[in-house]
Each structure stands twice: as C-alpha cells, then as structure tokens.
C-alpha positions as CSV (number, residue, x, y, z in Angstrom):
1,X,107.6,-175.5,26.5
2,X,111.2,-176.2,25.0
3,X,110.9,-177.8,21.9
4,X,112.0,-176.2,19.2
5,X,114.1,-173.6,21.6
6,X,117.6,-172.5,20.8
7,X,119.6,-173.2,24.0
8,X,123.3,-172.0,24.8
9,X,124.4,-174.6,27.2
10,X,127.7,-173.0,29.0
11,X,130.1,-174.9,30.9
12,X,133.0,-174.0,33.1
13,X,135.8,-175.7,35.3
14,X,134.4,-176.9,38.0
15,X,133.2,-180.4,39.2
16,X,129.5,-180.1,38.7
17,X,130.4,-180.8,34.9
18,X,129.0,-183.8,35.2
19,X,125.9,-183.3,35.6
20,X,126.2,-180.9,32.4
21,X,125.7,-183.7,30.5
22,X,122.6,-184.9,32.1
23,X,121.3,-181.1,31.8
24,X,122.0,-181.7,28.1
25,X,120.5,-185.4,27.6
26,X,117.0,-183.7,29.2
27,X,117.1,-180.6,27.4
28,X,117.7,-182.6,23.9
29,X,114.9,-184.7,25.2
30,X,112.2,-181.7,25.6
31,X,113.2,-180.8,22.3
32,X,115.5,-178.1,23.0
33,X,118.5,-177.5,19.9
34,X,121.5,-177.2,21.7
35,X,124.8,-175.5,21.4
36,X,127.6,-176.6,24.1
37,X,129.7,-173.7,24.8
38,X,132.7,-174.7,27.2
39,X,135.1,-173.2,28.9
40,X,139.0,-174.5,28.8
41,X,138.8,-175.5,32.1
42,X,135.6,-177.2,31.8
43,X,137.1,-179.8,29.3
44,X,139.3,-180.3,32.3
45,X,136.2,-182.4,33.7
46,X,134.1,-183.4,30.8
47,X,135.3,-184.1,27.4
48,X,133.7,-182.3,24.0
49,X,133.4,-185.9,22.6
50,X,130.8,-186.7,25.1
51,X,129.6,-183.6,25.0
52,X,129.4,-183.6,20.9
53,X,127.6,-187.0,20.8
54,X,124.9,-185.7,22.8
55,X,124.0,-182.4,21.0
56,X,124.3,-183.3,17.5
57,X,126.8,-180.5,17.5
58,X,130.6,-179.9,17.6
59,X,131.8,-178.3,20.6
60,X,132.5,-174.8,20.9
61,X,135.6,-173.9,23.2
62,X,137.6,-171.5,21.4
63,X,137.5,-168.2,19.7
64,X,138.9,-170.3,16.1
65,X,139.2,-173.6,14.9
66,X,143.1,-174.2,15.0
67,X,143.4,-176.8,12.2
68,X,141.3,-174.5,9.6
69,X,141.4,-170.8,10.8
70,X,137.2,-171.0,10.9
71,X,136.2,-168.5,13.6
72,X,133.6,-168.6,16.0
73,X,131.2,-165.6,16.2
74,X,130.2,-164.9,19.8
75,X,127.6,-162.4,18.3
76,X,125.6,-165.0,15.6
77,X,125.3,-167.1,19.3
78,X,123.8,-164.4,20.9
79,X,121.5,-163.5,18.0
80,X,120.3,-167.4,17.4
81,X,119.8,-168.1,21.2
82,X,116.0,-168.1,23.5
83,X,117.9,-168.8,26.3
84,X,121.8,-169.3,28.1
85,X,122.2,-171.2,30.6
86,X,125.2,-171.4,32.2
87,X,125.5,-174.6,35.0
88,X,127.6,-175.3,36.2
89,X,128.8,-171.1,37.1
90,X,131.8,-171.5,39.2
91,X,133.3,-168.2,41.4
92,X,135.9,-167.3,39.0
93,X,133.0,-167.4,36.1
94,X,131.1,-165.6,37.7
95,X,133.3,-162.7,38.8
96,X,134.1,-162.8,35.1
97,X,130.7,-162.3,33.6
98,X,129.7,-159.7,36.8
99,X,132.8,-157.1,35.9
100,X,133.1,-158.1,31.6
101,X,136.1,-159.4,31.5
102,X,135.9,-161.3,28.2
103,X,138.8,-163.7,27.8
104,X,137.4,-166.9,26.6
105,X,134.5,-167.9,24.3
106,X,131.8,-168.4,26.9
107,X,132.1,-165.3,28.5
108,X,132.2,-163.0,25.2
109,X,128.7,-165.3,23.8
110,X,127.5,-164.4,27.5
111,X,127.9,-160.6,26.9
112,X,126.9,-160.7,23.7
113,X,123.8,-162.7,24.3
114,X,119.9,-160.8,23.2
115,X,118.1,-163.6,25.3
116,X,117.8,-164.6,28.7
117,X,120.6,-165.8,30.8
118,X,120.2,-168.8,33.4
119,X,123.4,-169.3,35.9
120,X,123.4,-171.7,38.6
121,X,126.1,-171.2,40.8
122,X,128.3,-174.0,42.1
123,X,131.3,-173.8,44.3
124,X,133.0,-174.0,48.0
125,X,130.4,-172.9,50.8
126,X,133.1,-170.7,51.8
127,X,133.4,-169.1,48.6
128,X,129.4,-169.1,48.1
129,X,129.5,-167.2,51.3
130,X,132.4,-164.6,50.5
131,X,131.6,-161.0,50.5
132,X,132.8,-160.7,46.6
133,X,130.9,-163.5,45.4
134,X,127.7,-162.4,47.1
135,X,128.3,-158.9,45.2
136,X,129.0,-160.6,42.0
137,X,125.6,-162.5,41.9
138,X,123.8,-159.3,43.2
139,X,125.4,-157.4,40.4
140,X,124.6,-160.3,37.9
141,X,120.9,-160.1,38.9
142,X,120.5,-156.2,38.6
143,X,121.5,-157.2,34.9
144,X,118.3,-159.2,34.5
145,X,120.1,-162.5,34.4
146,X,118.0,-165.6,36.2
147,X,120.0,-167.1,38.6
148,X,119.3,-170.3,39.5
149,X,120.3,-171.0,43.5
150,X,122.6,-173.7,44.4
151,X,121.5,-176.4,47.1
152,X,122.4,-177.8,50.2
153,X,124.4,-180.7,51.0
154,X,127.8,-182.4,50.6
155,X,130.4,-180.6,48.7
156,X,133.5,-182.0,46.5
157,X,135.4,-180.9,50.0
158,X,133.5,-183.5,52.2
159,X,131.7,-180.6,54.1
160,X,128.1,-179.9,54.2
161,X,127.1,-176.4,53.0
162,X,125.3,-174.1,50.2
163,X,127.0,-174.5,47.2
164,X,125.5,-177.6,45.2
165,X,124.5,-177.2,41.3
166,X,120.8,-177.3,41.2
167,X,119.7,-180.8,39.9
168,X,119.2,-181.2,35.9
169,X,115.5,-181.6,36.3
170,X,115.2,-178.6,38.2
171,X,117.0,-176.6,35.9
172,X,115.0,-177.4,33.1
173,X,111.6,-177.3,35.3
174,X,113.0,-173.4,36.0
175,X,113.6,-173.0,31.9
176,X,110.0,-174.7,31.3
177,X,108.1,-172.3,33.6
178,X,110.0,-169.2,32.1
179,X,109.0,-170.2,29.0
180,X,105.6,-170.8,30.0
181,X,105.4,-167.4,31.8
182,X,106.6,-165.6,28.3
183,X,103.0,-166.2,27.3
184,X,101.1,-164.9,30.3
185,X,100.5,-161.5,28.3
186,X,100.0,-162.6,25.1
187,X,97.9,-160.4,23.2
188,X,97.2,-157.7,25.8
189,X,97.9,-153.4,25.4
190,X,99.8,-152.4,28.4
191,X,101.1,-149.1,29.5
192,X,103.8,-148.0,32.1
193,X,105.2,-144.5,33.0
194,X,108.5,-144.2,34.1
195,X,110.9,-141.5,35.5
196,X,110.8,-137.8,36.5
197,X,109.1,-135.1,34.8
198,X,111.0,-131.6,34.2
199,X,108.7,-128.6,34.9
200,X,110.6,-125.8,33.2
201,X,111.7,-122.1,35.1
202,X,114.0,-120.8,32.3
203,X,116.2,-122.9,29.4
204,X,118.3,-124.4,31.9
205,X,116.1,-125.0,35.4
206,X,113.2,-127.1,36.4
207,X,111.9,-128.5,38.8
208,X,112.2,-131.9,38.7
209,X,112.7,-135.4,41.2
210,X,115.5,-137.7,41.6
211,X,113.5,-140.8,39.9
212,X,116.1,-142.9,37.9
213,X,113.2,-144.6,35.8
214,X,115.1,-147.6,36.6
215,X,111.5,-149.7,38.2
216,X,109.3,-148.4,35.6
217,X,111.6,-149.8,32.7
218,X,111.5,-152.7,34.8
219,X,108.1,-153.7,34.7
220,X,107.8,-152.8,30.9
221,X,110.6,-154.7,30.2
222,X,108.9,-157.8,32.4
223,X,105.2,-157.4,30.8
224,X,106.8,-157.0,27.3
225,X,109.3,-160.3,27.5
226,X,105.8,-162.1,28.9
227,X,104.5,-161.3,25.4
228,X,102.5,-158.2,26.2
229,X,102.2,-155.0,23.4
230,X,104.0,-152.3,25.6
231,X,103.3,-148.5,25.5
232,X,106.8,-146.7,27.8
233,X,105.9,-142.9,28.0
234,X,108.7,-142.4,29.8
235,X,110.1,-138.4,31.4
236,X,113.9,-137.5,31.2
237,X,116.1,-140.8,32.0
238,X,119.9,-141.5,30.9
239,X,118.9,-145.2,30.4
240,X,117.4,-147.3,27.6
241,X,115.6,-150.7,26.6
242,X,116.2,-152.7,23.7
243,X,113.4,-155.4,24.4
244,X,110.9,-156.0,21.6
245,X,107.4,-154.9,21.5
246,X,107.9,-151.5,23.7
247,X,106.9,-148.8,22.3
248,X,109.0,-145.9,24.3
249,X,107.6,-142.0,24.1
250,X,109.6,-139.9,25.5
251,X,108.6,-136.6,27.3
252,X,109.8,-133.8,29.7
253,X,106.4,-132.5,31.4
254,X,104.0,-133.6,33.6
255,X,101.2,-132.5,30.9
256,X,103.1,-134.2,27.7
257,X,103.5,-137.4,30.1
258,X,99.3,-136.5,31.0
259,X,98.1,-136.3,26.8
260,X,99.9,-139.4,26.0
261,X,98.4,-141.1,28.8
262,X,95.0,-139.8,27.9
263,X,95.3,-141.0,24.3
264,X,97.0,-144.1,25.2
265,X,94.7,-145.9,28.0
266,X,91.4,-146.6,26.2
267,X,93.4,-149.5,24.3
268,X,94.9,-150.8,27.4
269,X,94.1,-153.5,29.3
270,X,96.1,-152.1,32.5
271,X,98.6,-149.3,33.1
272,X,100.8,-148.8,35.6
273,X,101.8,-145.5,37.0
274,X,105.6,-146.2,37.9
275,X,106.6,-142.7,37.2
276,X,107.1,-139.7,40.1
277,X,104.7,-137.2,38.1
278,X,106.0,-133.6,39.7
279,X,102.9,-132.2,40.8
280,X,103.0,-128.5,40.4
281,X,104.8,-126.2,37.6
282,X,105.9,-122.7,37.4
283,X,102.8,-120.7,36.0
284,X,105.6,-118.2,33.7
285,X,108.5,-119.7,31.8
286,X,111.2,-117.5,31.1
287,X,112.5,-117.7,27.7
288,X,115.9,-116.6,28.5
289,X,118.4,-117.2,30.8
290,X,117.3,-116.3,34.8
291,X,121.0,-114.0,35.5
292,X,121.7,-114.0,39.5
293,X,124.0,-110.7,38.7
294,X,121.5,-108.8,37.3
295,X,117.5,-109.7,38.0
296,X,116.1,-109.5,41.4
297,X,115.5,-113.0,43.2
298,X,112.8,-114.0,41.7
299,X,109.4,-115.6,43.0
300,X,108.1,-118.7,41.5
301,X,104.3,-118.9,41.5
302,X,103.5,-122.5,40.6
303,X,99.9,-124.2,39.1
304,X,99.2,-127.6,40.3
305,X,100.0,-130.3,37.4
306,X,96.9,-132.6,35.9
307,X,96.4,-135.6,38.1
308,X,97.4,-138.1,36.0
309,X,96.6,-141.4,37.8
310,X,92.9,-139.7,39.2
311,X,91.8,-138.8,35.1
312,X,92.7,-142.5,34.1
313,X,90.7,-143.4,37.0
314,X,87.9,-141.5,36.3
315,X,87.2,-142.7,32.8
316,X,88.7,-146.8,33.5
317,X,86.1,-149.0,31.8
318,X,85.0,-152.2,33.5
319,X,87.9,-155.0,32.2
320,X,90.6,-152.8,32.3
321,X,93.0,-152.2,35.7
322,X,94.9,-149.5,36.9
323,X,97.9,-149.7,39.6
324,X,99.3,-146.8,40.9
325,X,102.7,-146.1,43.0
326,X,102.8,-144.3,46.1
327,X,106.7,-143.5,47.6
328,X,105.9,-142.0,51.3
329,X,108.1,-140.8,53.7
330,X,105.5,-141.1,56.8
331,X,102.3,-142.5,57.5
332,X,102.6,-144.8,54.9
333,X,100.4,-147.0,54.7
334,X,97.1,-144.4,55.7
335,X,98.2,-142.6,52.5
336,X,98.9,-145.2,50.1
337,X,95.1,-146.6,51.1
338,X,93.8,-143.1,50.8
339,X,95.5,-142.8,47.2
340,X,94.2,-145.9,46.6
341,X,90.7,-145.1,46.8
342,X,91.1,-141.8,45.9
343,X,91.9,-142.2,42.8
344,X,90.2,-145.2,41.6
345,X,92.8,-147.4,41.4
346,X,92.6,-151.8,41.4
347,X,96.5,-151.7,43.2
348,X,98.6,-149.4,44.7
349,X,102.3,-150.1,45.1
350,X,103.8,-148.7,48.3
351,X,107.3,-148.0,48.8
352,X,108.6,-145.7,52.0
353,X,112.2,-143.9,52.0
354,X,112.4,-145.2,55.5
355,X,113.8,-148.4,54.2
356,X,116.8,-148.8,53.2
357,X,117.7,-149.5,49.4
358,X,114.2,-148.3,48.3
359,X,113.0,-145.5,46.4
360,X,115.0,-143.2,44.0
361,X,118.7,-144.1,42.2
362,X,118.6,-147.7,43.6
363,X,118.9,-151.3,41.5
364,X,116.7,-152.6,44.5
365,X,113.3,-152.0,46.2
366,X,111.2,-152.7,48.6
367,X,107.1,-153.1,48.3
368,X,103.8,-153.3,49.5
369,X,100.9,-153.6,47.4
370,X,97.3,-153.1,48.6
371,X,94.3,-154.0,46.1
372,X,90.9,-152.8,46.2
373,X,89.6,-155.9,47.7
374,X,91.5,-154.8,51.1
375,X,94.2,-157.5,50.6
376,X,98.1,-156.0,51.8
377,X,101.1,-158.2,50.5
378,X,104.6,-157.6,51.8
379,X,108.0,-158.3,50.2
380,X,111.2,-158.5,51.6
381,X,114.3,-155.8,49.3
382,X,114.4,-157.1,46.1
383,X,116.7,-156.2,42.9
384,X,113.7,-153.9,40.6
385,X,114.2,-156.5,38.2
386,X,112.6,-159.1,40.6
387,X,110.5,-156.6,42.2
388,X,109.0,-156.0,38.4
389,X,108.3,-159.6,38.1
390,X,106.4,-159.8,41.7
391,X,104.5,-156.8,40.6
392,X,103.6,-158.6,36.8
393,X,102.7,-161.8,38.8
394,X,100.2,-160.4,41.2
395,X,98.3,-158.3,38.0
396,X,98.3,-161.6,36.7
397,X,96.6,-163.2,39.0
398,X,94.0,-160.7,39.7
C-alpha cells in the first residue's frame, strides 16, 4: 500500500533518532519516496549523511541552503506529500506543532502540510504523563492528526514507563492500513447533514440549536478521505472543509436542508443524518424588524418542520442504508430504539447530554449505536474526529 507514496519523514532531538533510520530503510523498501525533514536537534543524534544515503535525497534541516542562498519551500512539501510522519515527536515538538509556533523547518512543512500527519510520541514517562503534554496530544488529535501511541518499557533514564517510540514495523503497518482504509469507499455516493437549521421570526431572529456542525463535517471528511463521492448539505456553521471530493450545500432551513435531501438520496448508497434538524418554524415571517418599544409581545404560532430522516426512510431502496442521530437528554436509550424503528432507519447513533464532553460545541463525543439487527455498541469519549472514523468503520462492515 506504499509504493509509489510521497512520505515526509520528520525527525526531532530526541534519542529515538535511531530508529528513524530503520523507519526509513522499511519505508524505502515498501516503495515509499522519501523526503527527511530534520530538526536541528535531531542531527544532534543522527547525522543527514546517513540519513541522505538512505533516501536518495539531500537532507532537509533548514529554511536555505547557506553555501548557495537556494530556499526550501515548506509549502511545495506540503503540496507533494500523501502522508507526514513525524517519529520520533519529542515534548518540546509537540507543544510546538499543538500551539503553531513555527520556528524551524519541520514544524512550518507540518503546518503547511494538505495530507495526513502521523506522530509518534517519544519522551520521559514523566513528561508523557504531564498535564501539558496530555493537552497537547489531545489538541493535536482534534486537528485530525494520527497519533501513533508510544510503548511500554525501558526508557533512555533506566526507568520502566510509557514513553517508547513505537517500533519501525509498526509504524509502517499503521501507514499501510491507512492507506488501505483510503479505498474502503471507493466509488460510492454518500451524503451527511451537518449543523443547525435557522427557522426565521423576523430579519434578525430564529429559532435555531447550538449544533457546531463540528461531528457531521467529521464524518464527511472521514468517508470522503476513504475515497467516497461526498454530498455536505450543511445549516449555518462558522467552520469549513477543504478535503477533496465534498461537495458542501449550504442552507439555513429545515425545508432547504429537507429538498436537497430529497433530490440528493436516490444516488446514494447511505446517508447520514448528523445534523440537529429544528423541528418546528414560525407559521408568519415578519419582513421587518420585530421593535420591543413599539409592537405588542408578540405570539409565535409555529408548524411542525418536514421529517427529514422519516421521508428518506420511507422511499430507501433495498442496497442503500440510512443512519440517523439521536441526542437525548433522558430515557435514552427507549427513544433512540423508538427513532430507530420509527423512522426506518439501518443505525441510529445515540449520544445523551448526561455525559460529559458530548453533544453540542465540543471537539469530543460520546456514542452508542444500535442497528436494526438489535446489536448495541458502546464507546468510551472520543475526539469527533475518531468518533467519525468508528462511525465510518461500523457502516463499513455492515
């Protein structure tokens, strides 16, 4: 699965370097291409001679070539690159890439890289285990970066803890796999809804949720970068995507978010309803201004909203799935089985305000899905990232 791959190998100061340059040797031998990236203090432990030999490719360390002036484009690295992997990642590194702060080579290619990024940790146990590093590789995941979890064992201080650079083979077992996974969805019409929806009172009110969109963006960022055709009709968000083949449509209401689905599903082969669909709108819109000083309080009558989820179900055609989300405050798991059923759905995806770091605003979540066949699978608080790719997975396999 890596032959022919462009891979940014990044290197920083600490004394897992060595095994850098067995990483390298099997990454050349799956036929990876190869471009060392190293940070000052990583040719502390490994020289770019070695490194050089290896590749098939001078060494990049710097911003310029001193002797001639030639400069080193961060952003050409980013552009040319499949995949970064970064091993070994070292505390300092780390903390670098988490927060931006761009001060050598490595670290600018990493925030200016368009592919993947792989970082295996290696340090102390003590500093594995500090509060600040902990945050640094949460904050790191919520990015979408891959991060590749250090061992157990002895440590270049003689004690036994977490804190060991994965082994080469592993590393590139982890980078074979993604690759593999890229093709999972290869050839398939898949769409996701995402965010709020704004049921307009006047120009400037609605009624409206506090869904982020962050968990539906998620997933159509996951089934897209697994090689699937993605449609994104997506309700009022502040954020974006930039991965290939999604196709975002962007709406305010719960019945613009309804016709796009309508007109969207027959070419689907599964759709997943991520986004929290307000379910009733004011029956008048006023076309000016509501003024407190100088109208009565007024009474909002509201109309139920189309069900959006229950007409896709209705007209589903055998081969194609649909997976629904239900966010419950009590009684969970009675009404995500209900909705289930109700509404014709293959999976329902439960997650309950009761938990903490779930629901609306948050970078994590917490699930439960249930499928039609009775089966209920738990998952412990994720990032949405991870939770996407859980969610991707078990469609997958059913």
């Amino acid at each position: 699965m890596l032959k022919g791959k462009h891979i940014i190998l990044g290197i920083t100061g600490g004394i897992a370097a060595y095994k850098s340059v067995s990483l390298l040797r099997l990454l050349i031998k799956a036929g990876a291409e190869v471009q060392v990236v190293i940070t000052p203090a990583g040719k502390e432990f490994i020289t770019p001679v070695t490194l050089s030999a290896l590749s098939g490719k001078p060494v990049i360390s710097e911003f310029f070539t001193a002797n001639t002036g030639e400069w080193h484009s961060h952003v050409d690295l980013g552009l040319w690159a499949d995949a970064m992997v970064i091993a070994p990642a070292t505390a300092s590194s780390i903390a670098k890439m988490a927060n931006g702060v761009a001060d050598n080579m490595l670290i600018t290619t990493y925030l200016s890289a368009k592919a993947p990024v792989f970082i295996a940790p290696s340090m102390d146990l003590d500093m594995m285990a500090h509060p600040s590093t902990k945050r640094n590789i949460e904050l790191l995941k919520s990015y979408g970066n891959h991060i590749i979890e250090p061992t157990e064992g002895e440590l270049a201080s003689h004690l036994i803890g977490k804190g060991r650079m994965e082994e080469p083979e592993e590393i590139v077992k982890f980078l074979s796999r993604f690759f593999a996974c890229q093709q999972d969805l290869k050839g398939k019409h898949v769409l996701v809804t995402a965010g709020p929806t704004f049921e307009k009172i006047d120009p400037v009110r609605f009624i409206g949720n506090y869904s982020s969109g962050k968990m539906g963006y998620a997933i159509a960022e996951e089934a897209a970068r697994r090689g699937a055709m993605v449609t994104l009709i997506s309700g009022p968000v502040s954020i974006t995507t930039n991965v290939q083949n999604i196709n975002v449509i962007k709406v305010d209401s719960a019945q613009e978010m309804y016709d796009y689905c309508i007109s969207s599903f027959p070419i689907c082969d599964f759709a997943i309803m991520s986004a929290a669909v307000a379910d009733y709108a004011p029956i008048e819109y006023c076309d000016k201004k509501i003024k407190r000083e100088k109208d009565d309080i007024p009474t909002i009558r509201l109309k139920k909203n189309p069900d959006i989820a229950a007409k896709l179900g209705s007209i589903k055609k055998d081969g194609q799935m649909l997976i629904g989300f239900a966010l419950e405050t009590n009684n969970e798991e009675n009404n995500a089985i209900d909705k289930l059923h109700r509404k014709n759905l293959d999976m329902i995806i439960l997650n309950s305000l009761q938990d903490s770091g779930a629901g609306f605003g948050t970078n994590t979540n917490k699930i439960t899905i249930y499928t039609k066949q009775e089966e209920k699978i738990e998952f412990p608080l994720k990032s949405k990232i991870e939770v996407a790719k859980d969610i991707i997975d078990r469609i997958i396999q059913k």
